[in-house]
mmCIF file as Biopython writes it, N, C-alpha, C and O atoms, coordinates in Angstrom:
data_model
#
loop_
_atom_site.group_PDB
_atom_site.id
_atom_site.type_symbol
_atom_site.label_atom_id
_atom_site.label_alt_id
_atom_site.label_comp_id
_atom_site.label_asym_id
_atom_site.label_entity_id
_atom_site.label_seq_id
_atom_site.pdbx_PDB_ins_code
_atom_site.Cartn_x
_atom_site.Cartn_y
_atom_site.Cartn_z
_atom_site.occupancy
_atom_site.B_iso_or_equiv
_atom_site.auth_seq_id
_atom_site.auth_asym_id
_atom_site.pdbx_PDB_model_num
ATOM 1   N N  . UNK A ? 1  ? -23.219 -29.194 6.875  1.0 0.0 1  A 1 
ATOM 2   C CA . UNK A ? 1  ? -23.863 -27.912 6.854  1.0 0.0 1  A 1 
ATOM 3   C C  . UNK A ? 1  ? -24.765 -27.814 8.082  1.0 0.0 1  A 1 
ATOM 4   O O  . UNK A ? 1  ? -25.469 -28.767 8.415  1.0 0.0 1  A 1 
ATOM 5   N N  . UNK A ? 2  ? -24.739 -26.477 8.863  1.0 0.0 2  A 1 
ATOM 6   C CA . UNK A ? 2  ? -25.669 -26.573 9.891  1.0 0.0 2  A 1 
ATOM 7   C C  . UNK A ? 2  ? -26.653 -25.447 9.866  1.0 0.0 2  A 1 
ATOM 8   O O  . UNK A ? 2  ? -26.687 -25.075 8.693  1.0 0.0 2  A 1 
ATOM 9   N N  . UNK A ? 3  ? -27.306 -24.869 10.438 1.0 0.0 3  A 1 
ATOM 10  C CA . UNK A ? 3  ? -28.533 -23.955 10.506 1.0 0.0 3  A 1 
ATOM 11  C C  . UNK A ? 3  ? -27.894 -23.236 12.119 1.0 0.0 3  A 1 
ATOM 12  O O  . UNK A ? 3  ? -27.251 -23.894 12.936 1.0 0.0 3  A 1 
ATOM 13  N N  . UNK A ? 4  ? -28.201 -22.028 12.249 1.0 0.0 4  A 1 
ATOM 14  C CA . UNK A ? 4  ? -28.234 -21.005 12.781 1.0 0.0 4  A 1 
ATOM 15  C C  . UNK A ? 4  ? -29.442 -19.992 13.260 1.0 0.0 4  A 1 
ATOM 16  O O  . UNK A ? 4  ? -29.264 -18.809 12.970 1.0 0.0 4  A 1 
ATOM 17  N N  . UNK A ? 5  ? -30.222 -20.210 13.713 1.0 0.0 5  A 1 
ATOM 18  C CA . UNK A ? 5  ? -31.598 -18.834 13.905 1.0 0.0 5  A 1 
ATOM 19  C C  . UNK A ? 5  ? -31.413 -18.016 15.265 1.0 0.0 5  A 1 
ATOM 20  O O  . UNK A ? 5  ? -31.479 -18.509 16.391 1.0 0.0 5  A 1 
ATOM 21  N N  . UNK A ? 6  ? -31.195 -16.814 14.989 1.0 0.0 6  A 1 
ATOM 22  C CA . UNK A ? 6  ? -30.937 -15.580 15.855 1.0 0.0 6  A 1 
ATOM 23  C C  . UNK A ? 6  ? -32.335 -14.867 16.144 1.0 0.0 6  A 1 
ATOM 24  O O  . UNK A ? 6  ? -32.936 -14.462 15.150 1.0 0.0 6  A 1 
ATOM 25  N N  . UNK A ? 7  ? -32.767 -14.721 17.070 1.0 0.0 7  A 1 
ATOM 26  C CA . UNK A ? 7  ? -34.050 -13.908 16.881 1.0 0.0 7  A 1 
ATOM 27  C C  . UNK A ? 7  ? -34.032 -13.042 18.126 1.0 0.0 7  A 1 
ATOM 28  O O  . UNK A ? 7  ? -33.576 -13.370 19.222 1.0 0.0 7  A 1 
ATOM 29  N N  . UNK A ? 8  ? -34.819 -11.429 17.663 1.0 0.0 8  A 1 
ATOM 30  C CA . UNK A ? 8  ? -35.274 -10.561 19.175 1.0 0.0 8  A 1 
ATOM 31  C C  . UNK A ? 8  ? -35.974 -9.610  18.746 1.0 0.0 8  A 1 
ATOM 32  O O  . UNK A ? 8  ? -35.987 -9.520  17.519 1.0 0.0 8  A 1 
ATOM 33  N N  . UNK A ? 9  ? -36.683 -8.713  19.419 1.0 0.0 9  A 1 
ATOM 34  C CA . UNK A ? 9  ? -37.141 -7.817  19.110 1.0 0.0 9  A 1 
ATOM 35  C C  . UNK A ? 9  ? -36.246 -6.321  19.131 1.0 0.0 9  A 1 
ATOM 36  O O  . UNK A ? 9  ? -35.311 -6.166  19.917 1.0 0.0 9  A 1 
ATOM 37  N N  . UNK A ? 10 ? -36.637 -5.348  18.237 1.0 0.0 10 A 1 
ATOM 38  C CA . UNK A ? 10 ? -35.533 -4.333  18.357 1.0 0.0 10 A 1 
ATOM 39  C C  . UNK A ? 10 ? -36.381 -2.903  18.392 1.0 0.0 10 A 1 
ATOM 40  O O  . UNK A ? 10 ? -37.371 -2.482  17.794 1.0 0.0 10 A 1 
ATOM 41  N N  . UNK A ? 11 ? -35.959 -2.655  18.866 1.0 0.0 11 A 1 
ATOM 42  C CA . UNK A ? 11 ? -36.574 -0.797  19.442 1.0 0.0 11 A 1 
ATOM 43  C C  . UNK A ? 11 ? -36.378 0.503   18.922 1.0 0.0 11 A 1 
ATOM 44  O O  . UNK A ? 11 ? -37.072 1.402   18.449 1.0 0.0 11 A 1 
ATOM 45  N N  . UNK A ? 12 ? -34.930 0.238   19.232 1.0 0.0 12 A 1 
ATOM 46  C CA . UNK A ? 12 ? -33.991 1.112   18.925 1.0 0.0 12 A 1 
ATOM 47  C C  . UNK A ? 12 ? -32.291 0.548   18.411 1.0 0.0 12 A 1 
ATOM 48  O O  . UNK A ? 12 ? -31.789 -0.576  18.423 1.0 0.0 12 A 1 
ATOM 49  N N  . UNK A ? 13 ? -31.813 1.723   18.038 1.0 0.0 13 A 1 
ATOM 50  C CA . UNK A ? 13 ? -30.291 1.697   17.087 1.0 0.0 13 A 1 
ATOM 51  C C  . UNK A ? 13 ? -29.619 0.594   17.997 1.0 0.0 13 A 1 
ATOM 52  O O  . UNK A ? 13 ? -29.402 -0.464  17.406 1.0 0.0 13 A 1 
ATOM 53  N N  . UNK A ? 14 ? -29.241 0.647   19.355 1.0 0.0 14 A 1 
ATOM 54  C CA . UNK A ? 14 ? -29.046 -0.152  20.403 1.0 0.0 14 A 1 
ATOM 55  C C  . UNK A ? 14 ? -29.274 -1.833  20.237 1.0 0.0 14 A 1 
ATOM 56  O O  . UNK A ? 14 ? -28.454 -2.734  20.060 1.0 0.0 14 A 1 
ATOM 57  N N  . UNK A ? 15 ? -30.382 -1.846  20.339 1.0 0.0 15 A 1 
ATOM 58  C CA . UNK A ? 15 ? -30.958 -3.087  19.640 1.0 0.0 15 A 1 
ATOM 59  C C  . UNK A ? 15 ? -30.205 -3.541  18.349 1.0 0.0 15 A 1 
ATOM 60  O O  . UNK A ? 15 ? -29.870 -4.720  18.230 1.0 0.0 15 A 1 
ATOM 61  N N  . UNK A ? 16 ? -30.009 -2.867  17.640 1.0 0.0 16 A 1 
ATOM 62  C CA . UNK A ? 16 ? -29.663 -3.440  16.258 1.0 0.0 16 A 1 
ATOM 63  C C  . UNK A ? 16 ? -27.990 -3.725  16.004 1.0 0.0 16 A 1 
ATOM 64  O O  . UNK A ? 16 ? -27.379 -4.346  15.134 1.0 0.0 16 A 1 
ATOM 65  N N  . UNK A ? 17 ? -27.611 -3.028  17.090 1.0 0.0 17 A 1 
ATOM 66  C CA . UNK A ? 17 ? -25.836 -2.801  17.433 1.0 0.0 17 A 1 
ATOM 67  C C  . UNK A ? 17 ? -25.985 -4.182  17.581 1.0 0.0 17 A 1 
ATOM 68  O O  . UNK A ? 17 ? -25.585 -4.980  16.734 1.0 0.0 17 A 1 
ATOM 69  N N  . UNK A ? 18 ? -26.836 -4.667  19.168 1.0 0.0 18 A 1 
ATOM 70  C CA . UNK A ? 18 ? -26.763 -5.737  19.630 1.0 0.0 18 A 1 
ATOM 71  C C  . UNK A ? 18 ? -27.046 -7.004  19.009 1.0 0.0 18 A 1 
ATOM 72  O O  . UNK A ? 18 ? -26.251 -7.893  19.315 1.0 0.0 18 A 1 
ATOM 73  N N  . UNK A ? 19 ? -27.954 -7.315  18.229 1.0 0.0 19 A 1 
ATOM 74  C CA . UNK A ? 19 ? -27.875 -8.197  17.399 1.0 0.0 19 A 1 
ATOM 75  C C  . UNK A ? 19 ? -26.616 -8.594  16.064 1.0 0.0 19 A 1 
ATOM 76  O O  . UNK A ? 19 ? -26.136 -9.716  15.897 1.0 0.0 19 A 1 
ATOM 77  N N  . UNK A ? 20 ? -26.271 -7.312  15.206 1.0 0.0 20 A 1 
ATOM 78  C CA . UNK A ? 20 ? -24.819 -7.340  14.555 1.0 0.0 20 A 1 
ATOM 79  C C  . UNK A ? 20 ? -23.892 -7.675  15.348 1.0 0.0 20 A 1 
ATOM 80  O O  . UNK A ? 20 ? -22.990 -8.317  14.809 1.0 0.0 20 A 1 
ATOM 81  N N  . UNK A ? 21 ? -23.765 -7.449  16.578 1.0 0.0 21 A 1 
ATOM 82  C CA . UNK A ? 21 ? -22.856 -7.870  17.217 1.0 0.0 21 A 1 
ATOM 83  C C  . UNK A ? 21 ? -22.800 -9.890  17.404 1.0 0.0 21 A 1 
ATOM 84  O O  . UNK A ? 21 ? -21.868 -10.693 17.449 1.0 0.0 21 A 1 
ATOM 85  N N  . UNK A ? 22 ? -24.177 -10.014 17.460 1.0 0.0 22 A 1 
ATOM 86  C CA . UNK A ? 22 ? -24.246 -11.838 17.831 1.0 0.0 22 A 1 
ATOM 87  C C  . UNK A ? 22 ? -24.137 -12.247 16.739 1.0 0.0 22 A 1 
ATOM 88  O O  . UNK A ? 22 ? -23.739 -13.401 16.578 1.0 0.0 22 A 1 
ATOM 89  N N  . UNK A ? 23 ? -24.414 -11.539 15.791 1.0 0.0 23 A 1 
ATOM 90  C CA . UNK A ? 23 ? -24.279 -12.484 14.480 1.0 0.0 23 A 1 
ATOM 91  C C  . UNK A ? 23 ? -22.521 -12.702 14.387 1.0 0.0 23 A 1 
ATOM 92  O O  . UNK A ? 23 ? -21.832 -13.719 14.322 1.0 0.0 23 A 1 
ATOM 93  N N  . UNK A ? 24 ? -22.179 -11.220 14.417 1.0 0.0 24 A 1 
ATOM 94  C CA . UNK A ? 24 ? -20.874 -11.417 14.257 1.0 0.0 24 A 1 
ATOM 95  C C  . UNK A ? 24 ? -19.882 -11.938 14.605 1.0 0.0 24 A 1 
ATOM 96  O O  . UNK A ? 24 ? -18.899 -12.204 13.913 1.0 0.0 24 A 1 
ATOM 97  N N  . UNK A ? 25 ? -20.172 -12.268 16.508 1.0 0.0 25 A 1 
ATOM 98  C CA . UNK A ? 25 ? -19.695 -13.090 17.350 1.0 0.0 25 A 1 
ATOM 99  C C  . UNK A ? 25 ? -19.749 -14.365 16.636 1.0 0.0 25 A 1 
ATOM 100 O O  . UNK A ? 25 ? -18.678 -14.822 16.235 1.0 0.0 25 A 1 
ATOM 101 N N  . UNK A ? 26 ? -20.769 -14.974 16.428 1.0 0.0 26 A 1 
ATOM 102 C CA . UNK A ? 26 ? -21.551 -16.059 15.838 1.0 0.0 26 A 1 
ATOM 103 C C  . UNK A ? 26 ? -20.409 -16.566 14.948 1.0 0.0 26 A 1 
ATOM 104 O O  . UNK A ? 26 ? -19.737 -17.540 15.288 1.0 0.0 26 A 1 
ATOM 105 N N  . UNK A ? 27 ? -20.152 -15.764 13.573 1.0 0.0 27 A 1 
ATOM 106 C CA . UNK A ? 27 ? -19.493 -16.180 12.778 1.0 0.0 27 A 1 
ATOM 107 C C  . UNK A ? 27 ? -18.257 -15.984 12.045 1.0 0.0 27 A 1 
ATOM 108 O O  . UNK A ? 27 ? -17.846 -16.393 10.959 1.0 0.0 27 A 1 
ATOM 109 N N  . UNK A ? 28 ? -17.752 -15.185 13.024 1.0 0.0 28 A 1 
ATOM 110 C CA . UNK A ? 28 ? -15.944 -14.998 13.475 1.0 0.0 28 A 1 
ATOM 111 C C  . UNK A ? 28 ? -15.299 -16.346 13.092 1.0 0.0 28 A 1 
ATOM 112 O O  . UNK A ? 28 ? -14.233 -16.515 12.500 1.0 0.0 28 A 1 
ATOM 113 N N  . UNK A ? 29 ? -16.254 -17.364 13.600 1.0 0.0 29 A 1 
ATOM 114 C CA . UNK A ? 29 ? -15.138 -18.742 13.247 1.0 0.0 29 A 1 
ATOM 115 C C  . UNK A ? 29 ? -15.972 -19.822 12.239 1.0 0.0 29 A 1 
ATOM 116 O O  . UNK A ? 29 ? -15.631 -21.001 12.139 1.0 0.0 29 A 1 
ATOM 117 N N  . UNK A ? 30 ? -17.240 -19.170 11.429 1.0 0.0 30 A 1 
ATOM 118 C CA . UNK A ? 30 ? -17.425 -20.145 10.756 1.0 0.0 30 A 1 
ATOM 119 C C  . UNK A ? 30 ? -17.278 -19.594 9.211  1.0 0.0 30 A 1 
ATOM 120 O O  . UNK A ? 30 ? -17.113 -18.429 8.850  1.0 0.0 30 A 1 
ATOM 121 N N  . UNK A ? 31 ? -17.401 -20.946 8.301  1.0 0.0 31 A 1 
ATOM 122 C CA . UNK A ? 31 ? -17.538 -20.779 7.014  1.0 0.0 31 A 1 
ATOM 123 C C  . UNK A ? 31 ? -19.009 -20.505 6.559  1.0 0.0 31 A 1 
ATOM 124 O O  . UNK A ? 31 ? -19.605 -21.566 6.372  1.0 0.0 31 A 1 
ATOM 125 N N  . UNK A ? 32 ? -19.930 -19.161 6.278  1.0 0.0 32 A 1 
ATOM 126 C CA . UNK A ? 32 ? -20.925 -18.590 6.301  1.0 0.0 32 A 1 
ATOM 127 C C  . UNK A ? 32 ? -21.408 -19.047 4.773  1.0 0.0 32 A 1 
ATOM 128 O O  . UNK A ? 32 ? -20.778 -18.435 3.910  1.0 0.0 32 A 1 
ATOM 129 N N  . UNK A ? 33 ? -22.211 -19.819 4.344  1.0 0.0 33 A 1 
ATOM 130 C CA . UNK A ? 33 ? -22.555 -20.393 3.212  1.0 0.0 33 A 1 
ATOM 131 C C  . UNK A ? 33 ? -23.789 -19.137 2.823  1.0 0.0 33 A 1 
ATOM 132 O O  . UNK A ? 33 ? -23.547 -18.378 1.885  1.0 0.0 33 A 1 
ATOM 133 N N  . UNK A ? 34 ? -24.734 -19.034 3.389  1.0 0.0 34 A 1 
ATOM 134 C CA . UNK A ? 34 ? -26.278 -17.774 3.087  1.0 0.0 34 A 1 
ATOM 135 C C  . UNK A ? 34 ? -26.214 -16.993 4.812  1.0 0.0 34 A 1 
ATOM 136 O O  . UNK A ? 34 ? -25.694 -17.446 5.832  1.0 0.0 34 A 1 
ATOM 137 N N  . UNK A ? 35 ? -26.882 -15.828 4.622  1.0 0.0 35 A 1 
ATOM 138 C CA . UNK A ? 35 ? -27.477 -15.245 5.847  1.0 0.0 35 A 1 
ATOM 139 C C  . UNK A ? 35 ? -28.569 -14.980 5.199  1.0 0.0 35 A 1 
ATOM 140 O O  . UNK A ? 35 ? -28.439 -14.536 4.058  1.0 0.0 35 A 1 
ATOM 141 N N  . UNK A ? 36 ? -30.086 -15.201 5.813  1.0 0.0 36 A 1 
ATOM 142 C CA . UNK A ? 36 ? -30.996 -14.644 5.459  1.0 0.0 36 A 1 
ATOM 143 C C  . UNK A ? 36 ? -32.250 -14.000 6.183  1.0 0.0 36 A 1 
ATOM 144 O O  . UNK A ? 36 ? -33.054 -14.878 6.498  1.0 0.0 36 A 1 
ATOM 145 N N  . UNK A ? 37 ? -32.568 -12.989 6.463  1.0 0.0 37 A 1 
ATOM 146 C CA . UNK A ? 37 ? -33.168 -12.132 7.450  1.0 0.0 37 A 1 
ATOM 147 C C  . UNK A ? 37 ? -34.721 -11.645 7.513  1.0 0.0 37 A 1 
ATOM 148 O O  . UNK A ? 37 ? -34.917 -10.695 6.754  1.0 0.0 37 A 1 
ATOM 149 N N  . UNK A ? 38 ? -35.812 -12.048 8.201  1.0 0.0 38 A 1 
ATOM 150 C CA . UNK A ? 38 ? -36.907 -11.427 7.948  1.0 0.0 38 A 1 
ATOM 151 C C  . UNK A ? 38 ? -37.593 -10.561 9.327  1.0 0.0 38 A 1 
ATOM 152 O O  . UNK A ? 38 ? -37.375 -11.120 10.401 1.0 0.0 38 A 1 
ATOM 153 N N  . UNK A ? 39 ? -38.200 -9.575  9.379  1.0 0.0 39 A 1 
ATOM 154 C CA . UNK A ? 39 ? -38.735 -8.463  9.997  1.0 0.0 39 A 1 
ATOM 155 C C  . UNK A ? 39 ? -39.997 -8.431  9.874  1.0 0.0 39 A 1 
ATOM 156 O O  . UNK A ? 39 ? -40.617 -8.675  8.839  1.0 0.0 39 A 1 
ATOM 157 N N  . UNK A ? 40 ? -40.517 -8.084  11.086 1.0 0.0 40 A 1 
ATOM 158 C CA . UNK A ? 40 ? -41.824 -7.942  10.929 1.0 0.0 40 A 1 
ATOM 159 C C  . UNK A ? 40 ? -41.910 -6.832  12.519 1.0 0.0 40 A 1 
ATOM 160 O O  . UNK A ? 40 ? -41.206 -6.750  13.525 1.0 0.0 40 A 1 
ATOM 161 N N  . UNK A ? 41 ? -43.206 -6.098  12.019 1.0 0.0 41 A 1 
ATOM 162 C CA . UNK A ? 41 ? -43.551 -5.187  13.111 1.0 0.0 41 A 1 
ATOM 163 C C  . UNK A ? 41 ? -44.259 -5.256  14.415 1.0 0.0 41 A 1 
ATOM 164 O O  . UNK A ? 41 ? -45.468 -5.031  14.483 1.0 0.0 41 A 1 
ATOM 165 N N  . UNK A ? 42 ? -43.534 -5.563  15.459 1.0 0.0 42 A 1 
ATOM 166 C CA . UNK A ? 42 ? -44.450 -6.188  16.570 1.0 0.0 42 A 1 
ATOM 167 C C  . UNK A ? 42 ? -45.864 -5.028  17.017 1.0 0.0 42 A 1 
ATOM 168 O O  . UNK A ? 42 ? -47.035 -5.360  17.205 1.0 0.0 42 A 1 
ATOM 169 N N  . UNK A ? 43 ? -45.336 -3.786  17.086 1.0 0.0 43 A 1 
ATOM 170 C CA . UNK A ? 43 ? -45.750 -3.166  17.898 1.0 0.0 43 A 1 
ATOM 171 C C  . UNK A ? 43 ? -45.717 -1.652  16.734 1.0 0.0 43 A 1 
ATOM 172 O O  . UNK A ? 43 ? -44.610 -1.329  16.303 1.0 0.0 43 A 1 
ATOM 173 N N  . UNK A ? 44 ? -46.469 -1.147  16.474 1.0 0.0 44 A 1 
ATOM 174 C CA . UNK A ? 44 ? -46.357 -0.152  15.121 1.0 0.0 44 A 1 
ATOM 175 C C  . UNK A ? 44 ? -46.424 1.293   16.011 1.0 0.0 44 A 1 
ATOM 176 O O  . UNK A ? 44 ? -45.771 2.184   15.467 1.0 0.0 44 A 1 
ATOM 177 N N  . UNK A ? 45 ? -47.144 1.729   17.382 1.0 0.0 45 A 1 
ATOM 178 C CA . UNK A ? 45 ? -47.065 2.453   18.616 1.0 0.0 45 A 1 
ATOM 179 C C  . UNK A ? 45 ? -45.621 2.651   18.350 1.0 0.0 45 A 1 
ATOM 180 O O  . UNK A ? 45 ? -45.145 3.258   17.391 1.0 0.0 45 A 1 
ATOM 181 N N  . UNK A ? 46 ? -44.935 2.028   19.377 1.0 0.0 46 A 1 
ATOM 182 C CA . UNK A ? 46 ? -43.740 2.143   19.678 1.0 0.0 46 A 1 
ATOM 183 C C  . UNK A ? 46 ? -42.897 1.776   19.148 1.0 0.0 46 A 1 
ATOM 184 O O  . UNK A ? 46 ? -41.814 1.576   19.697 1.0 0.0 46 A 1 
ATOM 185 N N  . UNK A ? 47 ? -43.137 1.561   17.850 1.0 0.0 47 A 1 
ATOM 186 C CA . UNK A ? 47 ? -42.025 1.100   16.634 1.0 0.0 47 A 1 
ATOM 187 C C  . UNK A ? 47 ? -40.893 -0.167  17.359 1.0 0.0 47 A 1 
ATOM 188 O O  . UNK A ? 47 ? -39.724 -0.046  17.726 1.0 0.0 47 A 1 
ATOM 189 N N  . UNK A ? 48 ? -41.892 -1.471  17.367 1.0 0.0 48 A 1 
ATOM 190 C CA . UNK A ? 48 ? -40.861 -2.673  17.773 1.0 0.0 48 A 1 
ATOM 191 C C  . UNK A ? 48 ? -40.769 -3.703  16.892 1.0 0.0 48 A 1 
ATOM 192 O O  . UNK A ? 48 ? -41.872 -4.104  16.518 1.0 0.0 48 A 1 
ATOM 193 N N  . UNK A ? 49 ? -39.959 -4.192  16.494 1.0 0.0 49 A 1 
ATOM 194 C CA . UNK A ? 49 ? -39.626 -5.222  15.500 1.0 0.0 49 A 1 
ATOM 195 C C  . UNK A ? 49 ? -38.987 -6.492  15.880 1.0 0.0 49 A 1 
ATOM 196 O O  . UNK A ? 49 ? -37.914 -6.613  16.472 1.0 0.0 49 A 1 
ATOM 197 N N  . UNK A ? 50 ? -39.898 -7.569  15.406 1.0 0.0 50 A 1 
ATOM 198 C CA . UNK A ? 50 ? -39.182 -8.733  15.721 1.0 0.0 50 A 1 
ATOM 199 C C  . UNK A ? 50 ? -38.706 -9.118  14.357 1.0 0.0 50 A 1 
ATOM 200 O O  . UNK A ? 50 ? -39.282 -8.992  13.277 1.0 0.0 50 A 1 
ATOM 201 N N  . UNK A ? 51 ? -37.404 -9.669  14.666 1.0 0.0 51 A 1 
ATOM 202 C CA . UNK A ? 51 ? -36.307 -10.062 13.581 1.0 0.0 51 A 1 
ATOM 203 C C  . UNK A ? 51 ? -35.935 -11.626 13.708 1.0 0.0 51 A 1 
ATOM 204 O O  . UNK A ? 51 ? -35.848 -12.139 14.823 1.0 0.0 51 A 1 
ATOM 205 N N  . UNK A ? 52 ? -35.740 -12.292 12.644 1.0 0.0 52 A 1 
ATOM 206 C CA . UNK A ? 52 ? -35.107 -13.269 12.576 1.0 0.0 52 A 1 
ATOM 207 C C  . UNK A ? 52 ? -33.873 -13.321 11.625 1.0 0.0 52 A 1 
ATOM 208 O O  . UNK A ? 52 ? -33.871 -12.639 10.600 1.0 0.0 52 A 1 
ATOM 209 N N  . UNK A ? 53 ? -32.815 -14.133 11.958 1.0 0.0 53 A 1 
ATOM 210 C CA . UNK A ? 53 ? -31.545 -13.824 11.231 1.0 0.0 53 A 1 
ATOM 211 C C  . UNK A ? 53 ? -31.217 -15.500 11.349 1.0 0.0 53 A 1 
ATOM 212 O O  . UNK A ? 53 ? -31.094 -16.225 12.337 1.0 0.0 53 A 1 
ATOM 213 N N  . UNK A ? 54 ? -31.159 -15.697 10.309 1.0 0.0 54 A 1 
ATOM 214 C CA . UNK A ? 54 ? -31.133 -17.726 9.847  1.0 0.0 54 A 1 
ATOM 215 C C  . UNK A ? 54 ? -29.426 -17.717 9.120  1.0 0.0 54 A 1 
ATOM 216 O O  . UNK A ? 54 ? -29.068 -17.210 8.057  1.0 0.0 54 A 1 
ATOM 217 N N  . UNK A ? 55 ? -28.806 -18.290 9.894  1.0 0.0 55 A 1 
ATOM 218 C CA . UNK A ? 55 ? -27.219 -18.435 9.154  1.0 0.0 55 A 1 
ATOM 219 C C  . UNK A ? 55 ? -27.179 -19.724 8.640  1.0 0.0 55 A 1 
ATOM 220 O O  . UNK A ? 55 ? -27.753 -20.502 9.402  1.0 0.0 55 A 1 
ATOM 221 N N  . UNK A ? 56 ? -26.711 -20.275 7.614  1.0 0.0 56 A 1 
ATOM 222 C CA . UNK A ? 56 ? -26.729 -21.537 6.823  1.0 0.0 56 A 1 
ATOM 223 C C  . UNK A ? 56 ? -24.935 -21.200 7.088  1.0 0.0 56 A 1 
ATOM 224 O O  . UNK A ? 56 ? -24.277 -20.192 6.827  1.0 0.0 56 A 1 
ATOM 225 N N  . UNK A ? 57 ? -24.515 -22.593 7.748  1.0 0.0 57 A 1 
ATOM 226 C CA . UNK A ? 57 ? -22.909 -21.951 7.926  1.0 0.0 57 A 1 
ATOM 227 C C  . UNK A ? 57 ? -22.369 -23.673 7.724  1.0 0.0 57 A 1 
ATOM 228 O O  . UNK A ? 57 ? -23.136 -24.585 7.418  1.0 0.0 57 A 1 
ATOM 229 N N  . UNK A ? 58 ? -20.820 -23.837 7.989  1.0 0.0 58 A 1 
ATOM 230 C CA . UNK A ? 58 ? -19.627 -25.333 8.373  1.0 0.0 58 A 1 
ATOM 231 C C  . UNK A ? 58 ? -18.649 -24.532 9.120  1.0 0.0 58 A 1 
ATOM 232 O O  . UNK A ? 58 ? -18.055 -23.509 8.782  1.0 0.0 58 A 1 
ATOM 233 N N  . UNK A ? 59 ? -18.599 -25.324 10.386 1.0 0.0 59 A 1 
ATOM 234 C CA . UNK A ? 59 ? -17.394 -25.056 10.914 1.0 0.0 59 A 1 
ATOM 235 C C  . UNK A ? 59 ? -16.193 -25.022 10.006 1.0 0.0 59 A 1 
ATOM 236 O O  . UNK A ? 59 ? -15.944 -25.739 9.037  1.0 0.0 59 A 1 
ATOM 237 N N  . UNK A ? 60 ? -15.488 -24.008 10.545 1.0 0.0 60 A 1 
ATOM 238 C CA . UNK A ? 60 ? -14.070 -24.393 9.898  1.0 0.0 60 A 1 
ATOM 239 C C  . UNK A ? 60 ? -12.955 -25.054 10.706 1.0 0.0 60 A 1 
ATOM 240 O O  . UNK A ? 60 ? -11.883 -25.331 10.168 1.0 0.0 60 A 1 
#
């Protein structure tokens, strides 16, 4: 079993494309055991969010 942590800040819709996209890249070729995701607000002004995205995965 291995561990996975994805992290960035997100702005906009753009941002959030871009991250679904790495996860997804990410795990096209593995066996995905949990995904689990937490958010928090960097910047409440300009509405910025830093994200973390933790994959608990096994190669296949």
């Amino acid at each position: 079993m291995k561990v996975k942590i994805l992290k960035g800040l997100m702005t906009k819709a753009r941002d959030t494309n871009n991250i679904e996209n790495q996860i997804n890249d990410f795990i096209k070729s593995k066996k995905v055991i949990d995904i689990k995701h937490s958010m928090c607000v960097a910047n409440e002004t300009t509405h910025m969010y830093f994200i973390v995205v933790t994959i608990l995965y096994e190669d296949e």
